[in-house]
PLY file of the C-alpha trace (Angstrom):
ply
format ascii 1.0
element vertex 62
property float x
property float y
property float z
element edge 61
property int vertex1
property int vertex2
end_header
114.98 97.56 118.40
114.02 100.23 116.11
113.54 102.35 118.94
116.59 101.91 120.49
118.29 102.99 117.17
116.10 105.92 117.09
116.49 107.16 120.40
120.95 106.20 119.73
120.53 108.72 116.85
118.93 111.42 118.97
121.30 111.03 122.10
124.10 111.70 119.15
122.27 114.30 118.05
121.22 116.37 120.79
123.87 114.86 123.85
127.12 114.43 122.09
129.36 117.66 121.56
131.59 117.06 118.30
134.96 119.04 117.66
135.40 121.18 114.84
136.54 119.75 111.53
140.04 121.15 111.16
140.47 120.09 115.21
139.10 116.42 114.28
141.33 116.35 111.18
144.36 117.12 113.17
143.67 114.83 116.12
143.23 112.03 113.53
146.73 112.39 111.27
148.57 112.51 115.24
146.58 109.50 116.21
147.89 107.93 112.42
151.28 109.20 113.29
151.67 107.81 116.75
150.21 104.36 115.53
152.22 104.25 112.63
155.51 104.74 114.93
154.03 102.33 117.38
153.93 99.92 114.59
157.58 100.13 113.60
158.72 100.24 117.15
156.85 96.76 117.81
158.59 95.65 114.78
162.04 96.42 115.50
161.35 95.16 118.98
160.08 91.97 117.08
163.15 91.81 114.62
165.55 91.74 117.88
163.86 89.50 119.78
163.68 87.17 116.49
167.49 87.62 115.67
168.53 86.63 119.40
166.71 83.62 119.69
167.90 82.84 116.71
171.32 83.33 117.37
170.62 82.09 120.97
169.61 78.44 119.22
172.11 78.36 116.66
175.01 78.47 119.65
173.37 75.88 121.49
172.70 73.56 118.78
175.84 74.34 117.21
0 1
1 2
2 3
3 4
4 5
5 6
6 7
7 8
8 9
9 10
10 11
11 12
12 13
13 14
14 15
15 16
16 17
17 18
18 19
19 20
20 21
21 22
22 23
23 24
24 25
25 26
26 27
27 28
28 29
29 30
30 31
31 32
32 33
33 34
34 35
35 36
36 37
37 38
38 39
39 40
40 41
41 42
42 43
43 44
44 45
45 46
46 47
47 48
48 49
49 50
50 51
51 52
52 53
53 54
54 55
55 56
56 57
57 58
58 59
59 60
60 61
């Protein structure tokens, strides 16, 4: 086990190519963006779908 966590930390080391800081930092805060308007879109999505049904019920049973 240890050296399979030794050998993981040279792969990363030696194998991996890593972007740039400032690149990094500006893929992460469109990633953030995207999921936070991914996030609002499921919920208004959600909302409708709740208020329909709802509505959908309350004519039926009503």
């Amino acid at each position: 086990m240890i050296a399979y966590i030794k050998e993981s930390f040279q792969e990363l080391k030696s194998n991996v190519t890593w972007l740039e800081r400032a690149k990094a930092s500006n893929l992460m805060v469109i990633v953030a963006v995207f999921s936070i308007l991914f996030a609002l879109v499921t919920w208004g999505v959600d909302s409708l779908f709740s208020k329909l049904i709802r509505l959908y019920f309350e004519k039926l049973i009503g």
